[in-house]
N, C-alpha and C positions, 0 to 999 in steps of 0.2 A: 455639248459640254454639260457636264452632272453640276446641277446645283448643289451650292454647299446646304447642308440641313442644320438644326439642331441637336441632331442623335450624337454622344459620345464616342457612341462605335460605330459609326459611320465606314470608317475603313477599315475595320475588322470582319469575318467572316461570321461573325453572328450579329442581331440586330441586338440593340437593350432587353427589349423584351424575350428573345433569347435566351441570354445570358439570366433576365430574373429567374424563367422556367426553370435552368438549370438549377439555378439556387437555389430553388425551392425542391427538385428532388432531392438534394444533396440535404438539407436539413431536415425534411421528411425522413429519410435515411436514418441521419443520427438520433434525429427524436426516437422514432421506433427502436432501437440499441439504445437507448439510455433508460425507457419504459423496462425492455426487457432483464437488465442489469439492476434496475432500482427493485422490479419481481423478484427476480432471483434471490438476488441481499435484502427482502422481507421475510422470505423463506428462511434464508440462513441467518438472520438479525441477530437472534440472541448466540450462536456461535462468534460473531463480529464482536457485540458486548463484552462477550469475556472476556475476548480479547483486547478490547481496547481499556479493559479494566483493568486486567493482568498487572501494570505498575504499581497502582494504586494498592489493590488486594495485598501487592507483594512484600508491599510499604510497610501497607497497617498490620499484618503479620508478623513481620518482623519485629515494628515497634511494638507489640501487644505481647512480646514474650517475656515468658518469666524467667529471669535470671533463677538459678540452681543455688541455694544457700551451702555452706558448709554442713550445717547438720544434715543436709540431704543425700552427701558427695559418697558415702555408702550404698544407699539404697540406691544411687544413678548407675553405680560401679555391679550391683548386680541385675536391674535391669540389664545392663549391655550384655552380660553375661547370658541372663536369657533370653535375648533379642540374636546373639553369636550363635548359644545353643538351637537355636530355632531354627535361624539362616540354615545351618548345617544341615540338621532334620529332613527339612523342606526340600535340600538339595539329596541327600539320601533318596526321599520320595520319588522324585523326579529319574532318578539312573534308576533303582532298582524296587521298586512302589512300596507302597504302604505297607511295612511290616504289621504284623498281628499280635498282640500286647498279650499274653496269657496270665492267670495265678497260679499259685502253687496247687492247687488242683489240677487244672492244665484247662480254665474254663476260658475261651474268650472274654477279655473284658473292651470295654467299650470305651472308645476315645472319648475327651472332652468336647462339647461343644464349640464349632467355631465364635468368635469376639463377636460380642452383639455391645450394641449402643444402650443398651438397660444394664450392663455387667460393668463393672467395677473394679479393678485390683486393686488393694491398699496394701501399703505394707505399713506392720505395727513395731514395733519395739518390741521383743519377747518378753522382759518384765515387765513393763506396762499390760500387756495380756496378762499374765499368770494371774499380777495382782487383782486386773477386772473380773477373771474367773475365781478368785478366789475371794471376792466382795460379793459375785453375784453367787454362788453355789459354793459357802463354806465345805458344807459334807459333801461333796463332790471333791470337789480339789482342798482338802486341806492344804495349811502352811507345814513346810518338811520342818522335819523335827531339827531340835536347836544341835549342832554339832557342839561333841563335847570336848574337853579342851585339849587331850590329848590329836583331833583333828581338823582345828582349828590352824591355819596358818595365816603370813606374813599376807594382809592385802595389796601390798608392791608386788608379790609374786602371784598372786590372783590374775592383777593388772595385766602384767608379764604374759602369765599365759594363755589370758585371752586374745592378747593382739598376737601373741604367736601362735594362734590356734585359727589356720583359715579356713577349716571346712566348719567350723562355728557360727555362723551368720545368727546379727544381731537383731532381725528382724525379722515379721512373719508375715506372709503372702494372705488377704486374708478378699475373699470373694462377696461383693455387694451385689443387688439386686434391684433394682428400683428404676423406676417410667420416668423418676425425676432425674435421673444420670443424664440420659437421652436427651431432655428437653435442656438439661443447664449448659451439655456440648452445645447444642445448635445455637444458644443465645451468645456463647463464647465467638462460636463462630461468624454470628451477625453481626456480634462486635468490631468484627473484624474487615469490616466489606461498606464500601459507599450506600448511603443513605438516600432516601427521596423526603420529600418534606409535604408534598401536596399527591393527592389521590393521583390524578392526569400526569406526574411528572414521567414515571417510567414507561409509560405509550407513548410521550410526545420525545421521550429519551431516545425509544427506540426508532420511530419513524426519524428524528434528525439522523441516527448515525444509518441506521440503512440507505436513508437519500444520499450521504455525502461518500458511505463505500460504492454505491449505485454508480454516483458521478464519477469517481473516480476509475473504479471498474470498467466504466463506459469511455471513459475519455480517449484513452488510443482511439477508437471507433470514431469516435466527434471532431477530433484532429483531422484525422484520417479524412474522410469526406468534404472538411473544408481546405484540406489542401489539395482531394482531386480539384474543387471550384479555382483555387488559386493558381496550380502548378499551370492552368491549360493555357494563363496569359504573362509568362515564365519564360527567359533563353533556357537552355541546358545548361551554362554556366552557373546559371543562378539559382536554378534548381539543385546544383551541386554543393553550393555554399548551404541552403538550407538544410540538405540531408546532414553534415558535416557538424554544423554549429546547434541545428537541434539535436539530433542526437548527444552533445553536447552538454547539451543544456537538461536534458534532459537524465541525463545520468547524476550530474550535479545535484540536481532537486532528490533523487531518490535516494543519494549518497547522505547528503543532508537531514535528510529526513529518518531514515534510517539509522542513521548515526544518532541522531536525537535520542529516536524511541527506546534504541539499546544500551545506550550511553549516556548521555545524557540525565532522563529519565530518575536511576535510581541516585545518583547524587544529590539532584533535587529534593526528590523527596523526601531522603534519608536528612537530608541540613534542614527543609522545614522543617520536620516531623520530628526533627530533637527540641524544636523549641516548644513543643506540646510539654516535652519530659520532663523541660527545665521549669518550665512554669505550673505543673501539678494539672495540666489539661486535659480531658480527655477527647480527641478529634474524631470528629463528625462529617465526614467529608460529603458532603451533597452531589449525587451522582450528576447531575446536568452542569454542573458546575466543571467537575473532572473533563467532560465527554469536551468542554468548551477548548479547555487548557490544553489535553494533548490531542487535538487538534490544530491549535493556536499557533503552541512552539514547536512541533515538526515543520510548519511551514515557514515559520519565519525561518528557522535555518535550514532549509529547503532553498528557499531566496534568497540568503545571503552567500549560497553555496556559489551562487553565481557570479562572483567575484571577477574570477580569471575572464570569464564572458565579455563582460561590462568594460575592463580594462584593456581587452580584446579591440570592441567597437572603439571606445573613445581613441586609441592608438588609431585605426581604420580611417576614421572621420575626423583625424588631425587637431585634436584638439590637446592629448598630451602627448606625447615620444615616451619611448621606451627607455632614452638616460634618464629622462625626467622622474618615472617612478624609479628608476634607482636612486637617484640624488634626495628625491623626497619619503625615504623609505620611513624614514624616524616620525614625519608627521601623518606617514600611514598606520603605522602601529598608534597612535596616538588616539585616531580616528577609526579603528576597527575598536579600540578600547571601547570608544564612547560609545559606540553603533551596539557591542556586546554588551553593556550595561543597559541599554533602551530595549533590547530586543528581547533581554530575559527575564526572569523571577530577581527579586531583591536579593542573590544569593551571590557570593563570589564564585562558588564552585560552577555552576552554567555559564556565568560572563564568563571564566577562565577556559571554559571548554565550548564553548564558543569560539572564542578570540583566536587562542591559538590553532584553531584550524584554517582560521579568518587568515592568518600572516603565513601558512602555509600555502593558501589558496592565493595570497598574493604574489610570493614568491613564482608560482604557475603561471599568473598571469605573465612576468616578466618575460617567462621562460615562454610562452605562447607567442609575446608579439617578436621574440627573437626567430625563434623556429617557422612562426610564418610571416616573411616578409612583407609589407605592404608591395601591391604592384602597380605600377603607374598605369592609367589608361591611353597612357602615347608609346609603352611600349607595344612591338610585334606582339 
């Protein structure tokens, strides 16, 4: 007769120490895949960066525009005009190439230079010029002589037919030059883009988010490996429920998250980032600060996606029925309410777009524990 031991796996076909060796290949395994992943996404880090700034940037962009004045709404109207003229051109270029510009001699003349960041377009007012040419280089451009009265007319009808005169244009295209154009774009545009505050912040910026695309990159692999450990002491029944409900679960979280990053996201920012406007602020967004946030809130609604899951199990493990969330529908919404106000920014527009996916997702749930019936374990 076998004495009983102390070994836990006694009656199983591997001893403990066994089972640890295996453990221990199996996370040797994912370690080595999570190294290889964390390389990788340091290599491609600052591609990850932009992207996980891409909100933010799109934010302060937006907020950093200058409204177009009414005295400006001419000079817009012919810009488009040759921003259309252009498009065409270009398009001409492309089917049938580069036509050759000639003069009236029949000499080649030479295209313009392409747009450099030192060049300039202004447009002036054409009297406003005349009068500077004719301040700076009297005998050059004198004032026309005084029209005598015989052709002298009605200034109503001057009016008149200047605004009915459209190949007139009231402005004049006038070409700057200058190292400081260049350098005032770029400070425009750093205006425009998350900050750091300390020397170390965007090295330690970038090692946090390459580690956590690293982890995340890696984690199929890391799952992966401890469920070979887990499935080998598993029926097939059971293994079936897990393919089933992770997969599951897993979709959820990247639905959630997803939906966040693309959805979510610009509401947010655009409802803080008015109260910059309203209060005369100008926002300073501190990049490790940002990298925190959308991080933070894809997961929470990553997890809350899990809803139908959860409503799943506790149906399973007899703790509520499936009339029961019907009958208590009203105190569910009441409590997804509360759950979307803790889970998000001080903003209504994310509680709201939260929530209502939240009562969407509960609605699932109902519909889940209907479609899958619980089954007794005394039936066949």
């Amino acid at each position: 007769m076998k004495q009983p031991t102390k070994d836990l796996f006694d009656d199983s076909t591997m001893t403990f120490g066994e089972h640890l060796e295996v453990l221990r290949v199996h996370l040797i395994k994912a370690i080595v895949g999570l190294v290889i992943a964390v390389l990788a996404c340091l290599y491609y880090g600052g591609i990850i960066v932009d992207f996980v700034r891409r909100p933010i940037d799109s934010a302060l962009a937006e907020y950093s525009e200058i409204e177009v004045t009414d005295d400006a709404e001419q000079v817009k109207s012919w810009q488009d005009k040759w921003a259309s003229e252009l498009g065409w051109n270009t398009l001409k270029k492309l089917l049938y190439g580069a036509p050759k510009k000639v003069d009236q001699s029949g000499s080649e003349i030479e295209e313009a230079p392409e747009p450099h960041p030192d060049i300039v377009v202004v447009h002036v007012e054409l009297e406003e010029l005349k009068r500077a040419l004719r301040d700076a280089a009297p005998d050059e451009f004198p004032s026309p002589p005084p029209k005598s009265p015989s052709e002298q007319t009605d200034p109503d009808e001057e009016t008149d037919a200047e605004e009915n005169s459209p190949l007139a244009p009231s402005t004049v295209a006038l070409t700057l030059k200058a190292p400081e154009f260049a350098q005032f774009q770029k400070t425009v545009e750093l205006s425009r883009q998350a900050v750091t505050l300390n020397v170390q912040e965007a090295f330690l910026t970038y090692i946090k988010v390459s580690v956590i695309a690293g982890l995340l990159l890696s984690s199929p692999w890391i799952f992966y490996q401890l469920w070979l450990f887990v499935a080998a002491g598993l029926y097939p029944h059971e293994r079936k429920y897990v393919y089933l409900y992770g997969s599951m679960s897993l979709g959820l979280f990247l639905f959630g998250a997803i939906f966040c990053f693309y959805a979510v996201f610009p509401f947010v920012l655009n409802f803080l980032l008015s109260f910059n406007s309203a209060l005369d602020i100008t926002p300073q967004i501190r990049l490790s600060e940002w990298i925190s946030f959308a991080v933070m809130l894809p997961v929470m609604f990553g997890i809350s996606f899990q809803l139908p899951l959860v409503m799943l199990f506790l149906e399973r493990i007899s703790i509520f029925q499936t009339e029961q969330y019907k009958e208590q529908r009203r105190m569910a919404i009441l409590v997804i309410a509360i759950l979307s106000m803790f889970l998000t920014p001080a903003d209504p527009m994310s509680m709201l777009l939260m929530m209502f996916p939240l009562i969407g997702l509960y609605e699932l749930g109902i519909k889940l524990c209907t479609w899958l019936p619980k089954v007794s374990p005394f039936d066949e």
